[in-house]
C-alpha positions as CSV (number, residue, x, y, z in Angstrom):
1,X,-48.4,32.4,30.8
2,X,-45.1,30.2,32.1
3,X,-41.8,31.6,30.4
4,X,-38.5,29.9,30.3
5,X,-36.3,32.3,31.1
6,X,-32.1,32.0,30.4
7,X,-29.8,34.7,31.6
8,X,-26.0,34.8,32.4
9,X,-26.8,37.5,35.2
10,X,-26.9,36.8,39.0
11,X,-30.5,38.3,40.3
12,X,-29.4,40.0,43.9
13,X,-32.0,41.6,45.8
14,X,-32.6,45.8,45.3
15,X,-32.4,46.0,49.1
16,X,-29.2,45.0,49.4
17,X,-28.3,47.0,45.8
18,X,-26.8,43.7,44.7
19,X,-27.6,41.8,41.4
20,X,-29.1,43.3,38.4
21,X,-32.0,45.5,39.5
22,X,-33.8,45.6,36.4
23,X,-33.4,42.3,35.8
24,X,-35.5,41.6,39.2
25,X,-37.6,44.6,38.2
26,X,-38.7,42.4,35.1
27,X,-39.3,39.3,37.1
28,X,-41.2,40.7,39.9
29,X,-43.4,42.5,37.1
30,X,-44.5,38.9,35.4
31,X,-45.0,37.5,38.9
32,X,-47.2,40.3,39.6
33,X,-49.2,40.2,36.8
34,X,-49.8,36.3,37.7
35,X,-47.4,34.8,35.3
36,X,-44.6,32.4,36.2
37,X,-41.0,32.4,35.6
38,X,-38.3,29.9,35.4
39,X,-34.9,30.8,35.3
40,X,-32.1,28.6,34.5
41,X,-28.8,30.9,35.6
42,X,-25.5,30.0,37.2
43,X,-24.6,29.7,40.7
44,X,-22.8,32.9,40.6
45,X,-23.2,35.6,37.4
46,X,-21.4,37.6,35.2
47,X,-22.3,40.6,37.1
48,X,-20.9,39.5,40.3
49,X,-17.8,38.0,39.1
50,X,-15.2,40.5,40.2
51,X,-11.3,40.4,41.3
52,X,-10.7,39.7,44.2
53,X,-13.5,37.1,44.8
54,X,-12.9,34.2,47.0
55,X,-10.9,31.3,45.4
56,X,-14.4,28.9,45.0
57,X,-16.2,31.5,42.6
58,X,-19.4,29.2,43.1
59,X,-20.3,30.1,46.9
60,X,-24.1,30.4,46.7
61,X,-25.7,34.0,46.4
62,X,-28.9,34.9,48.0
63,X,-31.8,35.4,45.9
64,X,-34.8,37.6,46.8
65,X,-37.6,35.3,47.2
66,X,-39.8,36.2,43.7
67,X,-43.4,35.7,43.7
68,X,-43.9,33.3,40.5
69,X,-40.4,32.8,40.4
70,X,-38.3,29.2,40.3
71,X,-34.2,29.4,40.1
72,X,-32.7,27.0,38.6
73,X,-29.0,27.1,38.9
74,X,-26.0,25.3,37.7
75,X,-22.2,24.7,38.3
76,X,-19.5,26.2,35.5
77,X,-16.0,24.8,35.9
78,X,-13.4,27.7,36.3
79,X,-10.1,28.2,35.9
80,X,-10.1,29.9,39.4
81,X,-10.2,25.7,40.7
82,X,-6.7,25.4,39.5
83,X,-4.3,25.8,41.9
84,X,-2.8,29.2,40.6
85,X,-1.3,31.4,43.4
86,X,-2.9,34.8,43.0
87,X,-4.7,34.4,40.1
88,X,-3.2,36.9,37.6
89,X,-5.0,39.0,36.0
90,X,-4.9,37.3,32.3
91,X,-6.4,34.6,34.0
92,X,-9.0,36.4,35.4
93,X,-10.3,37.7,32.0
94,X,-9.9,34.2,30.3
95,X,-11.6,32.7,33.0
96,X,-14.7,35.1,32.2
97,X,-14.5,34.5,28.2
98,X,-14.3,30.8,29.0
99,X,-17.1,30.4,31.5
100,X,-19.6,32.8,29.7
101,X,-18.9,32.9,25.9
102,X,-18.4,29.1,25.7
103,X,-19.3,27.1,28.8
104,X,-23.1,29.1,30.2
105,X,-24.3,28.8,26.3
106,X,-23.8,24.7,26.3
107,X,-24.9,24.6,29.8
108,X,-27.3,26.7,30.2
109,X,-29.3,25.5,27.2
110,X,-28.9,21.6,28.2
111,X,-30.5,22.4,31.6
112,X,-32.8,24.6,29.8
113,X,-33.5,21.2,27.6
114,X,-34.3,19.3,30.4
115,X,-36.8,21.5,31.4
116,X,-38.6,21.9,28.7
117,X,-38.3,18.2,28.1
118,X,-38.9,16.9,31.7
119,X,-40.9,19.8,33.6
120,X,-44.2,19.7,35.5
121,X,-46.0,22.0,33.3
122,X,-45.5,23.0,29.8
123,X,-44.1,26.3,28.6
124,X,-45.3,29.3,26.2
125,X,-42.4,31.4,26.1
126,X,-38.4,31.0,25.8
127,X,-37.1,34.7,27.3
128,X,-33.3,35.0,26.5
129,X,-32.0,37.7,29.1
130,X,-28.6,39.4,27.3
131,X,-25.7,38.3,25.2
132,X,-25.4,34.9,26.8
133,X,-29.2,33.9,27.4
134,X,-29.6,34.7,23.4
135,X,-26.5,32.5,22.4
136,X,-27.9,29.3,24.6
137,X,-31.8,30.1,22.9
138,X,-30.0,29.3,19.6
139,X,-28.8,26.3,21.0
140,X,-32.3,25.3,22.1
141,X,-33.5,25.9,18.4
142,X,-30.6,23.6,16.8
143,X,-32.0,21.3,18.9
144,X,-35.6,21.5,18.0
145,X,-37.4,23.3,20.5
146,X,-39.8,26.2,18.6
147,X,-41.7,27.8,21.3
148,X,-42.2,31.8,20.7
149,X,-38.4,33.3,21.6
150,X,-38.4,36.6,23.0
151,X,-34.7,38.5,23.4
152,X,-34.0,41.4,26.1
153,X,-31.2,43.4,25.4
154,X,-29.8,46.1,27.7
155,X,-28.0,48.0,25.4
156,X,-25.4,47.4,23.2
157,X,-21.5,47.8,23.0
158,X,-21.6,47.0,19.0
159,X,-22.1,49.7,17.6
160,X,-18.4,51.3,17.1
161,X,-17.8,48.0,16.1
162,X,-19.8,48.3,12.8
163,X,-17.3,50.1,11.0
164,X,-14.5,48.5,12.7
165,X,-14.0,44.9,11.6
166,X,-11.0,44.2,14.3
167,X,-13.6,45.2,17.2
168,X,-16.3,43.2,16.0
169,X,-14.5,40.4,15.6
170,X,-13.5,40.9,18.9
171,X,-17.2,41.5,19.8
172,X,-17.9,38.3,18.3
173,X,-20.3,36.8,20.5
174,X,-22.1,40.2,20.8
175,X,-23.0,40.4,17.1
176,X,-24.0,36.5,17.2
177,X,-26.3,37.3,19.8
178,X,-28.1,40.1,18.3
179,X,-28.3,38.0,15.1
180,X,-30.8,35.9,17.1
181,X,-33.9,35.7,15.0
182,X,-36.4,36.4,17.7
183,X,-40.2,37.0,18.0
184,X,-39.7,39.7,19.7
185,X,-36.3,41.4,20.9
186,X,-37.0,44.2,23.7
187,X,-33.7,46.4,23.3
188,X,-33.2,48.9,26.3
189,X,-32.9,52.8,24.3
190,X,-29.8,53.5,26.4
191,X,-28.3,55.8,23.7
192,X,-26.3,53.0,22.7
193,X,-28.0,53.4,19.3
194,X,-29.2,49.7,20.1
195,X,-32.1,50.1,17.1
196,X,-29.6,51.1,14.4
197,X,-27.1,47.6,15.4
198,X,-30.0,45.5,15.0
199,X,-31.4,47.1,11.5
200,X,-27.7,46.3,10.4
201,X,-27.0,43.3,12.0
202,X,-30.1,42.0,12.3
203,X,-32.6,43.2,9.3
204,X,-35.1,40.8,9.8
205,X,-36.2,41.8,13.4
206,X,-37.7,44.9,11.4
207,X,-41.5,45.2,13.2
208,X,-40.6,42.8,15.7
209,X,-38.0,45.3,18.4
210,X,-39.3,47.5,20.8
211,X,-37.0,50.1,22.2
212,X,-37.8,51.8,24.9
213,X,-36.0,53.4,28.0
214,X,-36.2,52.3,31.3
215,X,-38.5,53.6,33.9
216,X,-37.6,55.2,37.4
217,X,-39.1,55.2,40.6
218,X,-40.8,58.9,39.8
219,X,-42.1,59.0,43.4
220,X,-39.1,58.7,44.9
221,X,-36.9,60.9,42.4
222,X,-37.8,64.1,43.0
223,X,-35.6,67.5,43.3
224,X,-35.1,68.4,47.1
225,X,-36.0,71.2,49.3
226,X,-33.4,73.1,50.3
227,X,-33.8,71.2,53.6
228,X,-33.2,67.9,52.1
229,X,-30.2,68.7,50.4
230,X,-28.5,69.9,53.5
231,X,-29.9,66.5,55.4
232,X,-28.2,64.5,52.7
233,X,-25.1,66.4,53.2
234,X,-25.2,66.0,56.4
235,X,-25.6,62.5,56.4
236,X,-23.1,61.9,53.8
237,X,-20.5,64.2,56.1
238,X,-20.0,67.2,53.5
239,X,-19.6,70.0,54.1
240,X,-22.4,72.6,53.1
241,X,-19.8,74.7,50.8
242,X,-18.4,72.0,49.1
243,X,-19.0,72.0,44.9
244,X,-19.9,68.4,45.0
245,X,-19.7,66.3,41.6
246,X,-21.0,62.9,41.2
247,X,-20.9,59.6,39.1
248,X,-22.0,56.5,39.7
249,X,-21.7,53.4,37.4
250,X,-20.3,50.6,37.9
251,X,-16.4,51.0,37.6
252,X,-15.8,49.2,34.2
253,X,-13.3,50.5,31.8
254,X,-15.6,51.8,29.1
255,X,-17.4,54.3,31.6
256,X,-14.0,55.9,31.6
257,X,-14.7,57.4,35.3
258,X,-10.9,57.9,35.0
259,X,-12.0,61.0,32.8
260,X,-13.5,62.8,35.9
261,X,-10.9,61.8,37.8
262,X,-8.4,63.3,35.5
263,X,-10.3,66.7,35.4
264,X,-9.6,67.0,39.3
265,X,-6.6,69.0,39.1
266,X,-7.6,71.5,37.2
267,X,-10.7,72.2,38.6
268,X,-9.1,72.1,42.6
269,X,-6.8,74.7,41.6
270,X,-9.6,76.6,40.9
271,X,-12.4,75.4,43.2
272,X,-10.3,74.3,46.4
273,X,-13.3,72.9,47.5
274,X,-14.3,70.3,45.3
275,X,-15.0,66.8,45.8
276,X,-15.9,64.0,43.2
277,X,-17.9,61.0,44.8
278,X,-17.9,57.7,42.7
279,X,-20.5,55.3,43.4
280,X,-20.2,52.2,42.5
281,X,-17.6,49.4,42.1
282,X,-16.2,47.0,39.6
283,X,-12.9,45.7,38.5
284,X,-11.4,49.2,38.0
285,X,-11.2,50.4,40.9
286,X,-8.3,49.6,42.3
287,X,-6.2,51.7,39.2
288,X,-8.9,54.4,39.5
289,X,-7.9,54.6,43.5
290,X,-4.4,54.7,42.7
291,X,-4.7,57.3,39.7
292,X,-6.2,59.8,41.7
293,X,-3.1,59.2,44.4
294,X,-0.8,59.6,41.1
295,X,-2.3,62.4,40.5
296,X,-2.4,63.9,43.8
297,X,-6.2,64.7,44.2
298,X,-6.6,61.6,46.6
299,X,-8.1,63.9,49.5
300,X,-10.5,65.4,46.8
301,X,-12.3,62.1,45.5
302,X,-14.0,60.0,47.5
303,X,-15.1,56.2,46.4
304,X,-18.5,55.2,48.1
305,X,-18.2,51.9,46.8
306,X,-21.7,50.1,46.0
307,X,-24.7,51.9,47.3
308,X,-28.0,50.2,47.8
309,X,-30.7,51.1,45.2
310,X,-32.4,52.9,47.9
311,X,-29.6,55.1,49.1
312,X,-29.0,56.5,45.5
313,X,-30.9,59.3,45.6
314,X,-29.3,60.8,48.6
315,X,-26.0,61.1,46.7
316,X,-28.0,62.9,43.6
317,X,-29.5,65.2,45.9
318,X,-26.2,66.3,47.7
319,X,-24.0,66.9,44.2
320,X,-24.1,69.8,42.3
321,X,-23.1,68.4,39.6
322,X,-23.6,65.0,38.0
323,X,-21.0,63.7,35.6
324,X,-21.4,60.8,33.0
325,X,-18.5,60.7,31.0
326,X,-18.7,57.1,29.0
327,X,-17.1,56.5,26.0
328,X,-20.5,54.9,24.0
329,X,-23.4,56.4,25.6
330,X,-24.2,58.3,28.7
331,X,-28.0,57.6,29.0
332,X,-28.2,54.8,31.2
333,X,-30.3,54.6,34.5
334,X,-28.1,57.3,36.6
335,X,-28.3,59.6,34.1
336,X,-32.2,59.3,34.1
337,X,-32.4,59.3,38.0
338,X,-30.0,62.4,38.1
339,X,-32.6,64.4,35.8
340,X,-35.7,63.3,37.3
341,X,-33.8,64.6,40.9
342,X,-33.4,68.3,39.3
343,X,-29.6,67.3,40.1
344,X,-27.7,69.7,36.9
345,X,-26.0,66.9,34.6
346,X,-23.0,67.3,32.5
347,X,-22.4,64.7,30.0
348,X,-19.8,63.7,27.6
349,X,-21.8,63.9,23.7
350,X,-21.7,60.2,22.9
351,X,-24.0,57.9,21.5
352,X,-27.6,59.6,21.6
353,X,-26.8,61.5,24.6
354,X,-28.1,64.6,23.2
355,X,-31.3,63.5,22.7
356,X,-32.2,63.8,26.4
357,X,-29.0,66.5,27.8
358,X,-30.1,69.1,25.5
359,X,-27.0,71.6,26.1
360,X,-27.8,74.8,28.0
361,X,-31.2,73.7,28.6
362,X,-31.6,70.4,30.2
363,X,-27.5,70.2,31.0
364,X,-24.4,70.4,29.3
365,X,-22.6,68.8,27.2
366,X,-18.8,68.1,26.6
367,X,-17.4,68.1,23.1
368,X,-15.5,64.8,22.3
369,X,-15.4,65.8,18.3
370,X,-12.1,66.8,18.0
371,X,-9.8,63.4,17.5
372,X,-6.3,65.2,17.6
373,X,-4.9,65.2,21.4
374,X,-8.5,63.5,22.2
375,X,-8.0,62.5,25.5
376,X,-6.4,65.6,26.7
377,X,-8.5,68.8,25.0
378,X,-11.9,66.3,25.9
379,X,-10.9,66.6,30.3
380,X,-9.7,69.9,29.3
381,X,-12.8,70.8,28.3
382,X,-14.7,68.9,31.2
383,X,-12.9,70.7,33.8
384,X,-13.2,74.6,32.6
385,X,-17.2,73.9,32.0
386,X,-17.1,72.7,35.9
387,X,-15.3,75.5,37.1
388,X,-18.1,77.6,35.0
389,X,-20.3,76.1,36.8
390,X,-18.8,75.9,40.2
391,X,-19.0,79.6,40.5
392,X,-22.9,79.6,38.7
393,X,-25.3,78.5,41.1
394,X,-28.3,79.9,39.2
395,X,-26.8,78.4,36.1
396,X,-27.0,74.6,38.0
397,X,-30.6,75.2,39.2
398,X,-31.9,76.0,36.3
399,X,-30.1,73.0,34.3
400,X,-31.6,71.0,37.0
401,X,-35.3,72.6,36.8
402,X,-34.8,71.9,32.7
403,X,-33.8,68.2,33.3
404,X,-36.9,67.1,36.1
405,X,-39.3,69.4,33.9
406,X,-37.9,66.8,30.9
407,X,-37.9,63.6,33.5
408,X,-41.5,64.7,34.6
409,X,-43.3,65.1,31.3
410,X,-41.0,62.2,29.4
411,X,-40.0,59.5,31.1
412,X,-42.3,56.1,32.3
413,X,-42.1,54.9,35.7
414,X,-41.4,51.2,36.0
415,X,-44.7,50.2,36.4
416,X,-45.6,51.7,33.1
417,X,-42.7,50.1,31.6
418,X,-43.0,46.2,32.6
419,X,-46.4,46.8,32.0
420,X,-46.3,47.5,28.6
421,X,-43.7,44.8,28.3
422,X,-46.0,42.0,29.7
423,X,-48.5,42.8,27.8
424,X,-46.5,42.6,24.6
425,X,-44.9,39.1,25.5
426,X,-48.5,37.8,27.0
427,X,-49.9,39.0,23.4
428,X,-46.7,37.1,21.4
429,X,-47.8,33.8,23.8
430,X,-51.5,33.8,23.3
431,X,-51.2,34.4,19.6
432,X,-48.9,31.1,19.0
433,X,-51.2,29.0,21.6
């Protein structure tokens, strides 16, 4: 099977803990299995495009070198080649509606064109990788092409925005995207409610989606010895008394790390030993660095910055605590990993959250019901149920025994999951041969 592939994401290498991984996950799985993949992408993606770049956003990123796998890249104009001195801000976020909501759809699906017109071998499927991969496939069709399409979303940020017509207006090329009549559409079950957007925005992908979580490297996520946890301390320089709490995401606005950040005071007057680590980077940081100096806890969190893929798990094994406090789900990857490492989560009830941190059994859960003084009574909240557990060691270990005993018997590793996603798109391609 050869597949066209079209995404708007930069593929870095999970060595390195650049890129998207599971987007390399997906195409190392096809090259395994003996297909081959072509991706049209641009020189630099919308996952590595943050402040602070160098002027020339187009330097060239290294690739991992993919089995079955050609990259075909392309330029997008920016208005970072202006001469602007220091780039504000405003232009910043322009620049990224510009490039990827307008320009990577048109471009991406005329070099995709060419390829399908002009290349060495035909192909069986059109794979449209996210928001923008979706919106140049529906360029492709208005221009004729009908090979099998098959759609790969990794969540979804539409779902508030289906009672709220501002926000989906703003979410425009979202919904368009997920209104993509596809042959198949894999949505990631992130706890984004991802299935109930497309029954409403998209009614006839009914018997077409599959939704399905990602899977984890089980063999390598695995709750520590007590000797382990104090070599990952070690090696991370905390000390062994600390009440260590953890998040890592990238540092977007809508993961709302500035939650845990906010909970510090409260929970240092109590515990003057904590420490929050943050993982991860993004174009927040900078503010969340100069909250937690505003706020005075600046010696009592700690950013990490990005970790390799690899290096993860020694942060989940030295926390005693994990935090995932995002504003429309907090079932992503971390979450997962944090469980299957026995590593006692606490999570802010959003999205379908609670269908994997059952509270008191496999974590706990923070209220975020109550609308009046929202922001307030919701860190409120987060703080006095760390405290509790600061001072509840048996409490945290048998939260964390719930959660890997969950991981263990519930969740696929990621050969189970690209394998059952290969198979379904090699099924979709042999049927329309």
């Amino acid at each position: 099977m050869r597949s066209l592939m079209i995404t708007a994401l930069d593929v870095g290498s999970l060595d390195q803990g650049k890129g998207a991984p599971t987007l390399e996950r997906t195409l190392r799985a096809y090259g395994a299995a003996g297909h081959s993949v072509d991706v049209v992408l641009p020189a630099i993606g919308a996952n590595q495009f943050y402040r602070g770049r160098a002027a020339r956003p187009e330097a060239p990123e290294s690739r991992p070198d993919l089995p079955g796998v050609r990259f075909h890249t392309f330029h997008m104009p920016s208005l970072r080649e202006l001469p602007v001195p220091g780039f504000p801000a405003v232009l910043e976020k322009l620049d990224q509606k510009l490039r990827f909501a307008l320009a990577f759809p048109w471009l991406a699906a005329k070099r995709a064109e060419a390829l399908l017109r002009n290349g060495d071998a035909p192909f069986d499927i059109v794979y449209a990788y996210e928001v923008h991969g979706a919106l140049a496939a529906r360029l492709l069709r208005r221009r004729g092409f009908r090979l099998p399409l098959v759609t790969r979303f990794q969540g979804t940020v539409m779902y508030p925005a289906l009672k709220d017509t501002m926000l989906y207006y703003r979410r425009y090329e979202e919904a368009l995207a997920l209104k993509t009549r596809a042959d198949l559409c894999i949505m990631t079950d992130d706890g984004t409610r991802g299935d109930k957007v497309l029954a409403r925005l998209n009614p006839a992908s009914k018997g077409r989606v599959k939704f399905w979580r990602n899977g984890l490297d089980l063999d390598r996520l695995r709750p520590p010895s007590d000797e382990d946890r104090a070599a990952a301390r070690r090696k991370l320089g905390l000390a062994d008394d600390a009440f260590v709490m953890l998040t890592a995401s990238r540092l977007a606005a809508w993961k709302r790390v500035d939650r845990a950040i906010r909970a510090m005071p409260r929970v240092c007057s109590w515990v003057p030993g904590a420490l929050l680590l943050i993982v991860g980077d993004g174009e927040e940081r900078a503010r969340l660095e100069a909250l937690a100096r505003g706020l005075g806890v600046e010696a009592h969190v700690r950013f990490a910055g990005a970790v390799p893929q690899n290096e993860v798990v020694r942060y989940m094994h030295a926390a005693d605590v994990f935090l995932a406090v995002a504003d429309l789900s907090n079932v992503g990857n971390p979450l997962l990993e944090a469980m299957a490492c026995g590593t006692c989560v606490v999570a802010v009830d959003a999205g379908d959250t609670r269908d994997l941190v059952r509270d008191g059994q496999t974590g706990r859960l923070v209220d975020n019901s109550q609308r009046s003084g929202f922001v307030k009574v919701l860190e409120e909240r987060l703080a006095d149920l760390l405290v509790a557990l600061a001072g509840d060691a048996p409490q945290r270990r048998r939260l964390g025994d719930g959660a890997a005993a969950h991981a263990a018997a519930n969740f696929w590793t990621w050969d189970q999951r690209m394998a059952a996603e290969v198979d379904a798109v090699a099924q979709l391609a042999a049927a329309r041969r």
